[in-house]
N, C-alpha and C positions, 0 to 999 in steps of 0.2 A: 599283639594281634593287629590286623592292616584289615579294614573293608572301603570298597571304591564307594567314592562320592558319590552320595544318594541325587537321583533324577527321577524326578517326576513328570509322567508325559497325561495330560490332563485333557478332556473330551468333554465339554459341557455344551449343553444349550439351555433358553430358556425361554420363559411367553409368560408376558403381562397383559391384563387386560382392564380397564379402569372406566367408571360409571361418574355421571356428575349431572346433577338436574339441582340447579340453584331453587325453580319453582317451588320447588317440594321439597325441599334441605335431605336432598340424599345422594351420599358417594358412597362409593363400593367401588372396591378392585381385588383382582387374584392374581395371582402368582405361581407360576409350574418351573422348577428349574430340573434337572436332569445331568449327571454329573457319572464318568469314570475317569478315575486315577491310576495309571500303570507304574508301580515301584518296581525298584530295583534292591530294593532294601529292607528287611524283615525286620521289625523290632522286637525281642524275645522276652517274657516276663519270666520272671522266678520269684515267688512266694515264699518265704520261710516259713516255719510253725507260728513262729515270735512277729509276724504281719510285714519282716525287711522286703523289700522288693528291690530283684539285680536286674536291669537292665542293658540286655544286650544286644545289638546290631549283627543282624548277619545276613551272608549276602545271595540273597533269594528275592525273587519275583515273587511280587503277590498285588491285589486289584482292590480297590475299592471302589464301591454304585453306590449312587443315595440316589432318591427324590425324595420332593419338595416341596409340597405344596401349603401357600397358606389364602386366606381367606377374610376379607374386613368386610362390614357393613355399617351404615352409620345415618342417621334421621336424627332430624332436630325437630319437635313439637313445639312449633311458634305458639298457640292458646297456653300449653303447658307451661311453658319454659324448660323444656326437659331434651335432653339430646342422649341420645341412646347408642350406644356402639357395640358390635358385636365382630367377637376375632377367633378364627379358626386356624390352626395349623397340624400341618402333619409332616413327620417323615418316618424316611425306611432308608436304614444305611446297611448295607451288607460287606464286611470283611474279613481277610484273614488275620488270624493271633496265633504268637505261639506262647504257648502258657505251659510253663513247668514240663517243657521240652514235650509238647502235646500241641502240635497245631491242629487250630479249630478254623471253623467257619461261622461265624456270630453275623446274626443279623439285628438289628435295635430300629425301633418301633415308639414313636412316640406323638401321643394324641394332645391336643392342650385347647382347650377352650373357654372365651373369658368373654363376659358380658359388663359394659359400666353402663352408669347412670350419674345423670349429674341435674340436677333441680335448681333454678330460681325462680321459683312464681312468687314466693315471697321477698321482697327488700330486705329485710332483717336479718335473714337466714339463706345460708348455701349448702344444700347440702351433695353430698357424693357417693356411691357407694359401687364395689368390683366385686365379682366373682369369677373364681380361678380354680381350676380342674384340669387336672393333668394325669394321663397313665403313660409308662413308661416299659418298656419286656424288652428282656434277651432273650433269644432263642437259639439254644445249641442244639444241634439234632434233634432228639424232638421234649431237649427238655425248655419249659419256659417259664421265667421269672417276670414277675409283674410287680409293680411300685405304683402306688396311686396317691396323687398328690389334690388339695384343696384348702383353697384360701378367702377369706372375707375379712373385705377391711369396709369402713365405713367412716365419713369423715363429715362433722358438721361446723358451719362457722357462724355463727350470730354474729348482729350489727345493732344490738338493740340500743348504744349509746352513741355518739359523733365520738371518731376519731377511736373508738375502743369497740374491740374485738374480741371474742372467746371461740377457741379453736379445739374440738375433742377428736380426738381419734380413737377408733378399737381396729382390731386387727386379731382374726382366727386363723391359725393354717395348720394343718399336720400332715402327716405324711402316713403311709398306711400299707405294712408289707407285710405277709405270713398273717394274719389275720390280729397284728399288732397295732396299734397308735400311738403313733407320736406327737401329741398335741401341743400349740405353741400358744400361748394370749397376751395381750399387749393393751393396755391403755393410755393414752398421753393426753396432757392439757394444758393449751397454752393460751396467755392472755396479754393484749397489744396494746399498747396506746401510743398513737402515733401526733407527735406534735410537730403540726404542718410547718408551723411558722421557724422554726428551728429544722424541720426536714431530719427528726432523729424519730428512728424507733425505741422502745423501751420494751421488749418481755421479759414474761414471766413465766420457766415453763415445767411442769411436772412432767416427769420422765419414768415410765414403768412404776403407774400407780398399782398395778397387782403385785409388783416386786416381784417379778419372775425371774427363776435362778440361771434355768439355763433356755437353750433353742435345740433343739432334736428333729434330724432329720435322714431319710435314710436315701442314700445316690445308688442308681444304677450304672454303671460302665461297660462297656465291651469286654472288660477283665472283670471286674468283681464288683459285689454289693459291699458298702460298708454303712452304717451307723453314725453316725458326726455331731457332736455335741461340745455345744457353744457356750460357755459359762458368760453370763451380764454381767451388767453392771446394777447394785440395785435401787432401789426408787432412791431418785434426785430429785432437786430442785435448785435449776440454771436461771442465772438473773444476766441480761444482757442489754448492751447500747447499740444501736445500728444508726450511724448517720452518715450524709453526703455531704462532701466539701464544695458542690458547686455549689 
């Protein structure tokens, strides 16, 4: 089988705009970009029963549009010590598929929103913590799949001795499709002591103190949903040297 070199003839623009007041510890900027793609080239899926996927080339026009847009905000609380950042994104890609000799028109839709926080009013202690929200849909005529995703990690560091350190992490995220959950947890802890005069690190680190077997999560794509499960590793404990030769 022969198909002509694939070309792509590509039409974008886009517009930034960006905020900065040192006064008052706050930036912000956004972002619009605006995008079509004219192929010359179809890519064909085919599914088997058994999940094989053929992929074939064939040689047909077809287009793809997205926009764009994403969104930051960000203040630093001098009294507090606290700096706060806040992230918005969106898009909307619209193209064609041909799936198990059925060309479709898919369009995909994805919202994602995430706020951190990060603290030092105390010396002794740093703390961090992010949240993460994401939904994701396909839309083929007028059916529509949605995937919604959330995450919380939280990260604290104590200083309560010179030159040693205790570092915890947790970590929540699942994912959440057909009114199912896939829920993932994580703990770690690790502990520093850093000897200035030698310029060597020494931890100590505990690795998946829940002993969690596996990571579950379920992806959207322009072709199909699938499931994806991540077998770990399980709880460790890593001992390690860090130094510099200058």
């Amino acid at each position: 089988f022969s198909n002509t070199i694939q070309t792509d003839k590509v039409y974008a623009t886009s517009f930034r705009t960006e905020y900065k007041n040192p006064l008052h510890n706050i930036f912000a900027n956004a972002n619009i970009s605006l995008a079509q793609i004219n192929k010359n080239v179809l890519f064909g899926t085919t599914i088997n029963q058994n999940g094989q996927q053929l992929i074939q080339a064939i040689n047909q026009k077809n287009q793809t549009t997205s926009f764009i847009n994403s969104t930051t905000f960000g203040k630093y609380f001098t009294d507090l010590s606290t700096n706060l950042k806040l992230n918005f994104s969106y898009l909307n890609a619209t193209n064609q598929i041909l799936l198990n000799n059925v060309l479709r028109t898919v369009t995909m839709t994805n919202y994602n929103y995430e706020i951190e926080l990060s603290n030092a009013t105390l010396k002794w202690i740093g703390l961090v913590y992010k949240l993460n929200y994401g939904q994701n849909n396909r839309k083929q005529l007028q059916n529509t799949i949605s995937n919604y995703t959330n995450s919380h990690t939280a990260k604290a560091e104590f200083f309560i001795l010179k030159n040693h350190s205790l570092t915890t992490s947790l970590e929540y995220n699942e994912s959440i499709f057909n009114k199912q959950n896939f829920p993932n947890r994580f703990i770690d802890l690790k502990y520093r002591y850093k000897w200035d005069k030698k310029r060597i690190d020494f931890d100590l680190d505990y690795n998946n103190i829940l002993n969690t077997k596996q990571h579950q999560q379920v992806i959207i794509t322009n072709i199909q949903t699938t499931q994806t499960i991540y077998n770990i590793r399980p709880s460790q404990i890593l001992v390690s040297i860090r130094f510099n030769f200058k």
